[in-house]
TORVEX-956464 format. One record per residue (C-alpha): residue in one letter; x, y, z. Coordinates in nm, 3 decimals. Layout:
BEGIN
+------+---------+---------+---------+
! code !       x !       y !       z !
+------+---------+---------+---------+
!    A !       X !       Y !       Z !
...
+------+---------+---------+---------+
END
This chain:
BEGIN
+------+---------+---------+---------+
! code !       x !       y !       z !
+------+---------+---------+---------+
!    X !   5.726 !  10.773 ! -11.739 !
!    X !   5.630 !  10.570 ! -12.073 !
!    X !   5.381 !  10.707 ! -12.331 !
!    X !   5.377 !  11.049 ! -12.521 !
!    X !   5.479 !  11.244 ! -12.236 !
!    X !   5.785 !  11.033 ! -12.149 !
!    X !   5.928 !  10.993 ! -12.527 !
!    X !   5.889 !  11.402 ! -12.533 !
!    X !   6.098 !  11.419 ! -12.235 !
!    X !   6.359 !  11.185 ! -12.346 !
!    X !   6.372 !  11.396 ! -12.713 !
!    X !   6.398 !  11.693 ! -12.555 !
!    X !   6.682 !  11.543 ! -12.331 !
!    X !   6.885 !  11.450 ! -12.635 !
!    X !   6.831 !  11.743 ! -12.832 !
!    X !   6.976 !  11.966 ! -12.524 !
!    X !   7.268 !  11.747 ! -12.490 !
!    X !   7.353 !  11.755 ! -12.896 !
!    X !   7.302 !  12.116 ! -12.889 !
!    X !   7.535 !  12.150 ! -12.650 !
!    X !   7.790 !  11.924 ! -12.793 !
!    X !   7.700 !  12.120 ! -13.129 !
!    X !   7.841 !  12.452 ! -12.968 !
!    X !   8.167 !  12.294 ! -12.815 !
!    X !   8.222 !  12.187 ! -13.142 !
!    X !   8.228 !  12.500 ! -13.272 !
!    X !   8.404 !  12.638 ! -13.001 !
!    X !   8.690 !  12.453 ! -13.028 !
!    X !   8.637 !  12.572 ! -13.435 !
!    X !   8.720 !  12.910 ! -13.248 !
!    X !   9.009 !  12.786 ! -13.038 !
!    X !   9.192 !  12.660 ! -13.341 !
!    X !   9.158 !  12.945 ! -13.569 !
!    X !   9.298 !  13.171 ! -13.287 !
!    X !   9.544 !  12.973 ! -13.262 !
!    X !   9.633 !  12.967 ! -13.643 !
!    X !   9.606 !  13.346 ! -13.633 !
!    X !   9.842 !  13.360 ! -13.384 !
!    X !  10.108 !  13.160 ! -13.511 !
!    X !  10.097 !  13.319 ! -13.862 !
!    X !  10.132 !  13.647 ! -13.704 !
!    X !  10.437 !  13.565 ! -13.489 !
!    X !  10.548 !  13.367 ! -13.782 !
!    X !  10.526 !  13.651 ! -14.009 !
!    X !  10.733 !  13.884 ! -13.807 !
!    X !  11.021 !  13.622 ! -13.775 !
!    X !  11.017 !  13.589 ! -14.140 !
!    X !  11.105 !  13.937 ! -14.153 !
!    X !  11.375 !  13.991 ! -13.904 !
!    X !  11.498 !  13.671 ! -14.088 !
!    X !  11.478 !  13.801 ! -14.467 !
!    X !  11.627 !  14.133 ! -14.335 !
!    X !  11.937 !  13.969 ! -14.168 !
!    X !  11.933 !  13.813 ! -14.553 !
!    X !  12.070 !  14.144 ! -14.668 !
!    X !  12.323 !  14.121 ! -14.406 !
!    X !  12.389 !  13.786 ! -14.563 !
!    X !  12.418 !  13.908 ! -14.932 !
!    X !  12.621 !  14.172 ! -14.828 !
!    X !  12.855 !  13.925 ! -14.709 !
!    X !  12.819 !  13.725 ! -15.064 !
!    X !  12.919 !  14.011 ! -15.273 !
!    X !  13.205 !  14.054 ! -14.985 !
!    X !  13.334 !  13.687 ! -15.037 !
!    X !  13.259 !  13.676 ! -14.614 !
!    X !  12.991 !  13.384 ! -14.696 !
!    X !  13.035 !  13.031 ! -14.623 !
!    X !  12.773 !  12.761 ! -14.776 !
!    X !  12.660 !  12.655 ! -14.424 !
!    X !  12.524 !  12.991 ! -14.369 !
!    X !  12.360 !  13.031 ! -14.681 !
!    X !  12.183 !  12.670 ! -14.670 !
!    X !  12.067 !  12.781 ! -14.277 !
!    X !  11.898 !  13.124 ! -14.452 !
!    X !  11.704 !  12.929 ! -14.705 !
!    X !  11.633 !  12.619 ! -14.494 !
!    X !  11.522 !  12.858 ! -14.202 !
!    X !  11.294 !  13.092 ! -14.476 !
!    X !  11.128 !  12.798 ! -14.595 !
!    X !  11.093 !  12.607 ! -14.240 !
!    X !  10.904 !  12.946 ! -14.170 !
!    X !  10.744 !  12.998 ! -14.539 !
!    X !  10.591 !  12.654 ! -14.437 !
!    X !  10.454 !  12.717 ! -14.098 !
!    X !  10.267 !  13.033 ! -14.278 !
!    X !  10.123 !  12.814 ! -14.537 !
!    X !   9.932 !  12.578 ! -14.289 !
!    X !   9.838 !  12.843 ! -14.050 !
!    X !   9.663 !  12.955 ! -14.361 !
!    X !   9.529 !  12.660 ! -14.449 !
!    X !   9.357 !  12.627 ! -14.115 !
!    X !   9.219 !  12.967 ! -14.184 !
!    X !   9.097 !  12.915 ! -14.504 !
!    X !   8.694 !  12.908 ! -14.445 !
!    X !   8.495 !  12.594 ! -14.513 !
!    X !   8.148 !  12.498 ! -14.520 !
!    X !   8.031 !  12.414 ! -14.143 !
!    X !   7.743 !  12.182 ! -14.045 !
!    X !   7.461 !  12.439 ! -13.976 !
!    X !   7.154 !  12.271 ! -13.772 !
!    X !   6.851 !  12.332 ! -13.850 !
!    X !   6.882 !  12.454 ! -14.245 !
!    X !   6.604 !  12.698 ! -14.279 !
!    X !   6.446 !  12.637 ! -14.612 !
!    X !   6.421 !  12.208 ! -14.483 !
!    X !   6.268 !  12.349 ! -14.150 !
!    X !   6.046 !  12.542 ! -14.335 !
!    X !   5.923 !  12.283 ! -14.588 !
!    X !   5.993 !  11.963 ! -14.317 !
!    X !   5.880 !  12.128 ! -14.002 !
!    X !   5.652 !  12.453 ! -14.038 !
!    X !   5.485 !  12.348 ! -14.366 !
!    X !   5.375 !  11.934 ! -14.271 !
!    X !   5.262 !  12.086 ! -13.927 !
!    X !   5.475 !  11.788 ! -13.754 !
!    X !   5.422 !  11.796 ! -13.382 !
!    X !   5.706 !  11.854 ! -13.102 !
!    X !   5.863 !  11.534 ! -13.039 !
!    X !   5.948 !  11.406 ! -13.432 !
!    X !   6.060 !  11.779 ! -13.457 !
!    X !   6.310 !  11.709 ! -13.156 !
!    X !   6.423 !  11.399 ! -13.314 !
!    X !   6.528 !  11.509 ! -13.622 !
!    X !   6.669 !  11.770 ! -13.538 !
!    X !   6.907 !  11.563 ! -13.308 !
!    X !   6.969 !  11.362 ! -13.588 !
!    X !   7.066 !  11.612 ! -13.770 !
!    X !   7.293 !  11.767 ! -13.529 !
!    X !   7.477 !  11.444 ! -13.459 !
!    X !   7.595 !  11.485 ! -13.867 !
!    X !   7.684 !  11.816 ! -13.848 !
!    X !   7.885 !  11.727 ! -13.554 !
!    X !   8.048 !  11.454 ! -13.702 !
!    X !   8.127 !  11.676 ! -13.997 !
!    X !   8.235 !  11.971 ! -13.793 !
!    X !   8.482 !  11.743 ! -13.600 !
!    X !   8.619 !  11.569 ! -13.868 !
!    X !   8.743 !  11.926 ! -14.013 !
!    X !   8.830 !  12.050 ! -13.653 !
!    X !   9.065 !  11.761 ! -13.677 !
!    X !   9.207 !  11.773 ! -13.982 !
!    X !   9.290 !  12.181 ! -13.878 !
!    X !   9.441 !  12.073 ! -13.572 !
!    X !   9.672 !  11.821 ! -13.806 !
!    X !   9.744 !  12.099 ! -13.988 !
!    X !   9.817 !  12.351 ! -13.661 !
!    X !  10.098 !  12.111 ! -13.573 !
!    X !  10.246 !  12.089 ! -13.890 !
!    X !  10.272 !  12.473 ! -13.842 !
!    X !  10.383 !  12.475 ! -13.500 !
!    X !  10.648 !  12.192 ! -13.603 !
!    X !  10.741 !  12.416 ! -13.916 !
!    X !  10.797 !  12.718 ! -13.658 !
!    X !  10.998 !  12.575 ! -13.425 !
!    X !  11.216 !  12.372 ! -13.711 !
!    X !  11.228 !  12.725 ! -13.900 !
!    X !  11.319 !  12.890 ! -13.544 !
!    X !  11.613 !  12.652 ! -13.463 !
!    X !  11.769 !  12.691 ! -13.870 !
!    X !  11.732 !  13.083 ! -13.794 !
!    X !  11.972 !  12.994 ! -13.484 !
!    X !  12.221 !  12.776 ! -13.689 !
!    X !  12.243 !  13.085 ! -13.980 !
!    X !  12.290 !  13.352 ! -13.707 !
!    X !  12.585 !  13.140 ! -13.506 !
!    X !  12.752 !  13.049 ! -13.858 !
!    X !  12.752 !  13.395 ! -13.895 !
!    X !  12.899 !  13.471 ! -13.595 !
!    X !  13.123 !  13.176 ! -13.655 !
!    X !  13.255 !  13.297 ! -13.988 !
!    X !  13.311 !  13.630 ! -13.873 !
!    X !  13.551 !  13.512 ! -13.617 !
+------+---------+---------+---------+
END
C-alpha cells in the first residue's frame, strides 16, 4: 500500500475525518447559539414580570411602605438579569467563521494550476484543521460567555426571590 495509490488513500482518509470534525464544529456553533437564544428569551420575560412588580415597588415608595432591602433586591435582581441578556447577546452576535475551501483560492490554487487529486486533498485538510482551530477557539469563548449568562440568570433569579419575600416581609 506505498506509492501514489497509497498516499491518495491516506489523503483522502484525512480529509474525510477533518471534514467531519469541521461539521461538529459547527454543530456545536448551533448548539450554543440555541442555547443563547433560549436563555435571552426566558431571561427577557423575567425581566418583565420583574420591572412590572417595580411599579408595585414605587407605589410602595411614594406610600412610605418601602424598606432599602427591597429596593437594593429590585435593582440588584434587574441588573443580575440586565447582565445575563447582555452575554446571551454577545454569544449571538455573528462573527466571521472558518469557511473551507474559500472559493476565489480554490479557483486560482486548485482549478486554475490544474493540481492533481492528492495535493488538492492535502491542502485542503490543512486548511480545515485552521478553520477548526479558529472555529473552536470562538465556540469556546461563547460557551465562557453562555455561563456567565446562565450564572447571571440564576444570581438575577435568586435577588428576584429576596425582593419579592422583603416585600412580603414588610407588608407584614
Amino acid at each position: 500500500m506505498g506509492g501514489i495509490v497509497g498516499n491518495l488513500e491516506r489523503y483522502r482518509l484525512i480529509y474525510e475525518i477533518m471534514v467531519n470534525r469541521y461539521k461538529s464544529e459547527f454543530e456545536r456553533t448551533y448548539q450554543i447559539e440555541r442555547k443563547a437564544t433560549n436563555i435571552v428569551g426566558f431571561v427577557g420575560i423575567i425581566f418583565s414580570l420583574v420591572s412590572i412588580a417595580g411599579i408595585f415597588l414605587l407605589e410602595q415608595t411614594f406610600l412610605g411602605n418601602v424598606f432599602i432591602d427591597s429596593i437594593l433586591y429590585y435593582l440588584l435582581s434587574l441588573i443580575a438579569l440586565i447582565l445575563s441578556i447582555i452575554f446571551g447577546l454577545m454569544v449571538l452576535y455573528v462573527k466571521m467563521r472558518a469557511i473551507v475551501p474559500n472559493p476565489n483560492i480554490f479557483k486560482e490554487y486548485f482549478i486554475d494550476k490544474n493540481i492533481g487529486t492528492s495535493d488538492i486533498l492535502r491542502k485542503i485538510s490543512n486548511d480545515l484543521v485552521v478553520a477548526v482551530n479558529n472555529n473552536k477557539k470562538a465556540n469556546d469563548r461563547n460557551i465562557n460567555l453562555l455561563i456567565f449568562s446562565y450564572i447571571t440568570f440564576i444570581v438575577g433569579i435568586i435577588l428576584t426571590g429576596l425582593f419579592i419575600l422583603s416585600l412580603l416581609m414588610n407588608a407584614i
